[in-house]
N, C-alpha and C positions, 0 to 999 in steps of 0.2 A: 504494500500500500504506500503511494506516494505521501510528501510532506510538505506541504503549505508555509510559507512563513509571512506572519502577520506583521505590519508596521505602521505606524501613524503617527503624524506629526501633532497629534492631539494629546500623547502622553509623550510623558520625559522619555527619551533616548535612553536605549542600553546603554550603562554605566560598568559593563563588564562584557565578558564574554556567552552574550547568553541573547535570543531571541525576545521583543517582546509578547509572543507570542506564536504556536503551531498547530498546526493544524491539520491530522491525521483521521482521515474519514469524516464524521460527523461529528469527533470529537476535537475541544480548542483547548488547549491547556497554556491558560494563562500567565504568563512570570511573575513573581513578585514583583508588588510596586511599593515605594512610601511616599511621601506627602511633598514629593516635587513637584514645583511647579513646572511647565511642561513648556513653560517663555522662557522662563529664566533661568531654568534648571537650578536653581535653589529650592531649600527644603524651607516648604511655609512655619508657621510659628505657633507652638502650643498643639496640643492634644487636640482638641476639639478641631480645628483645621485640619491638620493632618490626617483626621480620621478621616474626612469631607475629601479631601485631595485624594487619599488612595484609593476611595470606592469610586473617583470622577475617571483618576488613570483606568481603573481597571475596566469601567464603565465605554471610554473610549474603546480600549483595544476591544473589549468585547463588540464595540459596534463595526471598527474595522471588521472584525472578523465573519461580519454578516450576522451579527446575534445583540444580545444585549445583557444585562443582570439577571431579566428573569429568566433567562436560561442554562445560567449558572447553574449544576449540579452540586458541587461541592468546595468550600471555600476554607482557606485555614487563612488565621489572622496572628500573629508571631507580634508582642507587647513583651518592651522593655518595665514594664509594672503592670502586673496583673490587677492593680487595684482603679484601671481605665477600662474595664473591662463593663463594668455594666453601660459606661458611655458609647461603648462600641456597638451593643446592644441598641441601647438609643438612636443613635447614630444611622446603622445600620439599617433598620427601621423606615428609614426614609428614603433609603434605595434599594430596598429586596421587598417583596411582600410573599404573602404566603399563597402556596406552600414555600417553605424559606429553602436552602440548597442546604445539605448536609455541612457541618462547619467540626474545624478544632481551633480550640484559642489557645496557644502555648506563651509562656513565658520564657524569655532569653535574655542573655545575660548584656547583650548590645543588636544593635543592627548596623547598617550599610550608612554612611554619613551622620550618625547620630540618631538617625531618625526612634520615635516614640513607638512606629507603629508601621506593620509590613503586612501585605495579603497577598497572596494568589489564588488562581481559581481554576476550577476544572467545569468549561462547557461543552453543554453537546447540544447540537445544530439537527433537528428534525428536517 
């Protein structure tokens, strides 16, 4: 099965060696984003932005890729404090609705430029 490679000048640029997104059959499996902005490529400021920033990136590539959020299956969200977690919830909220995509929230110990807050996602395209 061939492989699609997703791009869009609506979300920050690859900032390493890695696709920001692909796309194999019906399925798109999204890369991690955090809360750059996609002009400046600077990481916006505070939690609550960032949280708004990552679901807009991931939001983009998912439209590049012929789809959008609600077709997100599965999502994990990677927070440097577990204790922004119910904000993500919140947050979240206002770009998914239900049925919501299968999700894990992990904590870690740093991310990619500082950032508070990273997701990726796994969609599939009917």
């Amino acid at each position: 099965m061939s492989r699609t490679i997703i791009a869009t000048a609506e979300a920050p640029q690859a900032i390493g060696t890695y696709s920001q997104a692909v796309r194999v059959g019906d399925t798109v499996y999204l890369s991690g984003q955090i809360g750059l902005d996609p002009a400046s490529m600077n990481l916006v400021d505070g939690i609550e932005a960032q949280i708004h920033q990552v679901f807009r990136n991931l939001e983009a590539v998912a439209r590049a890729a012929g789809g959008g959020l609600a077709d997100v299956v599965k999502l994990n969200v990677f927070l440097t404090d577990l204790g922004n977690f119910a904000k993500v919830n919140e947050i979240m909220a206002q770009y998914f609705s239900q049925p919501y995509p299968a999700r894990a929230a992990v904590g870690v110990a740093s991310l990619p430029r500082a950032a508070l807050v990273e997701a990726d996602a796994v969609m599939v395209l009917a």
